[in-house]
Backbone bond lengths (Angstrom), bond angles and torsions (degrees), N, CA, C in turn:
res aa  C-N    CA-C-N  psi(-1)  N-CA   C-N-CA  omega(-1)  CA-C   N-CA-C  phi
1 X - - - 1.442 - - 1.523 108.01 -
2 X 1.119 111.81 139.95 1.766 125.09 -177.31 1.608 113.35 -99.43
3 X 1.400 109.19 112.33 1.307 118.51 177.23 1.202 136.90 -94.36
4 X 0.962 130.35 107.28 1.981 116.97 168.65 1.309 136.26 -93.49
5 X 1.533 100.60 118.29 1.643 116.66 -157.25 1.398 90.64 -80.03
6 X 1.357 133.86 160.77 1.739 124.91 167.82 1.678 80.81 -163.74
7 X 1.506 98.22 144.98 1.180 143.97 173.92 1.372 127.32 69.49
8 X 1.577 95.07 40.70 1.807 107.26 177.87 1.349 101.92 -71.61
9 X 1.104 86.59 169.16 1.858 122.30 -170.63 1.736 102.58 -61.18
10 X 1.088 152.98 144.09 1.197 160.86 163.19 1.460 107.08 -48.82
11 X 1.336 112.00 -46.20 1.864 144.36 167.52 1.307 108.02 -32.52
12 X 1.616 104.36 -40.66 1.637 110.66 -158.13 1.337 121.39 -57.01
13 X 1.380 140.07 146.07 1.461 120.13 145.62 1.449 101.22 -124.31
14 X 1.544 93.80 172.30 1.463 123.58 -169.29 1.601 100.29 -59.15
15 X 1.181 130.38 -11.65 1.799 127.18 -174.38 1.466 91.12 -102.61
16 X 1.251 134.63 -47.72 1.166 137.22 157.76 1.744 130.85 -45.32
17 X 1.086 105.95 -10.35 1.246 126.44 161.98 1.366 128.53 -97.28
18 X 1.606 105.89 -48.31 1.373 99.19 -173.74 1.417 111.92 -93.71
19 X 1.326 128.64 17.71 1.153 156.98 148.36 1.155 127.37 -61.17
20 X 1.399 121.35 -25.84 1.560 153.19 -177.65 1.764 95.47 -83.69
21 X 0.937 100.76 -66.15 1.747 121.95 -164.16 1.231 98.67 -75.01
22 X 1.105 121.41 -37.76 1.829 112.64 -176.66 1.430 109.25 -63.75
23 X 0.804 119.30 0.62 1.883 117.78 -169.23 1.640 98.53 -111.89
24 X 0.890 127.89 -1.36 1.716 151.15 155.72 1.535 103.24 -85.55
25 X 0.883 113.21 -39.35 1.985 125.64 -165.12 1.218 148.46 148.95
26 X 1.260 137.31 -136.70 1.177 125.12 173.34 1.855 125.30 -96.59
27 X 0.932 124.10 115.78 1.184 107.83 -165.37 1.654 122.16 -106.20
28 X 0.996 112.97 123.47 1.693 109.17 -165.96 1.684 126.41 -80.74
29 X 1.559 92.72 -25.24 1.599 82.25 161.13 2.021 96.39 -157.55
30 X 1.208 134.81 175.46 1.554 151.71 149.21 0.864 107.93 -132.74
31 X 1.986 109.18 120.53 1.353 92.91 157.32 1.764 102.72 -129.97
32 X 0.913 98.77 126.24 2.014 113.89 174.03 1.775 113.03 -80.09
33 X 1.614 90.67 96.37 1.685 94.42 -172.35 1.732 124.19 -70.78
34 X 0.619 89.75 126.04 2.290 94.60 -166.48 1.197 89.67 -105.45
35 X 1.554 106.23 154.89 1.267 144.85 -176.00 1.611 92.59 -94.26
36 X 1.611 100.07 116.52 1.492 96.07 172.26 1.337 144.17 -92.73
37 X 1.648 93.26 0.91 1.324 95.41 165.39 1.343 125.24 -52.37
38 X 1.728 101.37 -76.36 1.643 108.98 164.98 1.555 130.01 -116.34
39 X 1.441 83.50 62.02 1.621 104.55 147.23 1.844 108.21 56.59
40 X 1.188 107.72 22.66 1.716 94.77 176.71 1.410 109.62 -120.16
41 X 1.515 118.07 -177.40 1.555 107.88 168.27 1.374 114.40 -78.82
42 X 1.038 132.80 170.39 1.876 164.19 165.73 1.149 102.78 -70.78
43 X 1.185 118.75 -37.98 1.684 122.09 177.21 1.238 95.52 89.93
44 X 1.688 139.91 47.85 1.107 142.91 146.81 1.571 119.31 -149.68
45 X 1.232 114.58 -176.60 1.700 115.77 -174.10 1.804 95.86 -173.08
46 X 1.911 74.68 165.94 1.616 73.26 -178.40 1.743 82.40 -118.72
47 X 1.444 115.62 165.25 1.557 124.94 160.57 1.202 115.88 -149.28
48 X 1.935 120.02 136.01 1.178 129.59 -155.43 1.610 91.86 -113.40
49 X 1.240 111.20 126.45 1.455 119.33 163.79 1.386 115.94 -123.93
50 X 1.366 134.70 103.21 1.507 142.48 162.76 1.098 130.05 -23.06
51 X 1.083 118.15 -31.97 2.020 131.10 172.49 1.527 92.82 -111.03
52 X 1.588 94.86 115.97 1.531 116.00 175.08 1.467 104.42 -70.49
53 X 1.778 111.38 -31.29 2.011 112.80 176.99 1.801 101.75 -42.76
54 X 1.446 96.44 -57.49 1.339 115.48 -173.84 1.391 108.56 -64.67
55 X 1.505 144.17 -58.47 1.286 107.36 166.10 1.273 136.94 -36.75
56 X 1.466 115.88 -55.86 1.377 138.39 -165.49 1.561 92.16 -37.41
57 X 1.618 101.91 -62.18 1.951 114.95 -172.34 1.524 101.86 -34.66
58 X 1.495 115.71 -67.12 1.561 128.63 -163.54 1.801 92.31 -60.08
59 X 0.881 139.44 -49.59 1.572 142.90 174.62 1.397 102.20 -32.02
60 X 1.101 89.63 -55.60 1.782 96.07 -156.95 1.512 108.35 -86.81
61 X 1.175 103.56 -21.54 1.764 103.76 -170.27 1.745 104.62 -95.07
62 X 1.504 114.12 -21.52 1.121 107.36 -166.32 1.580 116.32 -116.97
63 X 1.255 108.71 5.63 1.247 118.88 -175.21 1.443 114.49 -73.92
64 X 1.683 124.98 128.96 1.911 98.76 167.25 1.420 101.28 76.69
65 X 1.561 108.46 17.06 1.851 115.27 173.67 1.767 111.98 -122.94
66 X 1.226 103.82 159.16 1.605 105.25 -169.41 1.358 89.87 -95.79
67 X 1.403 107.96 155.66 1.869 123.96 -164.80 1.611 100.63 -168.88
68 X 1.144 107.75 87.23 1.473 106.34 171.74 1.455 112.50 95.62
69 X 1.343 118.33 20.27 1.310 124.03 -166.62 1.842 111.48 72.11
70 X 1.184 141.99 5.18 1.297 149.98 165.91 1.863 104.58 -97.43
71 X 1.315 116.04 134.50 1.594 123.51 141.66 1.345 130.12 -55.48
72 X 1.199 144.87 80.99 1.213 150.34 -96.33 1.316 77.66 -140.66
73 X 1.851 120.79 146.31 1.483 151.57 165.71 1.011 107.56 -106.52
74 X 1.487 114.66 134.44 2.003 123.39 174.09 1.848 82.50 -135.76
75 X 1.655 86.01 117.27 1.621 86.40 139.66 1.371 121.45 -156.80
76 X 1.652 113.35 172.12 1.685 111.06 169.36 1.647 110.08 -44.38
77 X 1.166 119.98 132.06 1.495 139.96 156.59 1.525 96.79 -54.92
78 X 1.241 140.14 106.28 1.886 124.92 130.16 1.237 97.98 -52.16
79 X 1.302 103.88 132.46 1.742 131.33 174.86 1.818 94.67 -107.18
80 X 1.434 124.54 118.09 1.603 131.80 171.29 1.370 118.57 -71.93
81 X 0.652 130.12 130.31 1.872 139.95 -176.64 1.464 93.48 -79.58
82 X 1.128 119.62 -47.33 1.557 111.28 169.03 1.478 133.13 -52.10
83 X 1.110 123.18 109.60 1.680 121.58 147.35 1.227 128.46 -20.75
84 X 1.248 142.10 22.96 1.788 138.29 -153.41 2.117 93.38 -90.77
85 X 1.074 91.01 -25.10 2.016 94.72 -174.83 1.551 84.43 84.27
86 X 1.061 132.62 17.29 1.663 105.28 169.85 1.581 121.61 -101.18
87 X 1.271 133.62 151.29 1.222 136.45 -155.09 1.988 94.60 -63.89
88 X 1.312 107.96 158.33 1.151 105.02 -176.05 1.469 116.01 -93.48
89 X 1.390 125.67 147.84 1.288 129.88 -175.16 1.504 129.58 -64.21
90 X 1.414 147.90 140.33 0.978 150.91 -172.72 1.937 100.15 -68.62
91 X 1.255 118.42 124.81 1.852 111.88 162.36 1.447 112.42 -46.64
């Protein structure tokens, strides 16, 4: 299941994240999207966990929680059946 973290810490990194989520389970990929101009995070990420039990847990346990000094958002990814190339919507 595909997650979107929103409103991490600038601080954050992606090991620092998926470090978070691993204690929920196994996690198959993080990625913490940065602004490439100058090189920092967006203050969001996406994270893939294989056992939807195990997302659901990290959903629920981590949502509306402080992480790095930020109040941090977890939610289900909507994945689009459509082709549009646009990023996919939060449920």
């Amino acid at each position: 299941m595909k997650l979107l973290v929103r409103n991490l810490a600038r601080a954050s990194t992606e090991k620092d994240i998926e470090a978070l989520f691993k204690e929920y389970g196994a996690v198959q990929y993080c990625s913490l999207v940065m602004d490439e101009k100058i090189g920092i995070s967006k203050g969001f990420a996406f994270v893939e966990m294989p056992k939807v039990d195990e997302a659901k847990a990290a959903i629920v346990n981590l949502n509306n929680t402080e992480f790095d000094g930020a109040r941090i958002r977890v939610k289900k990814v909507k994945v689009s059946t459509a082709k549009t190339g646009e990023t996919p919507a939060e449920e």
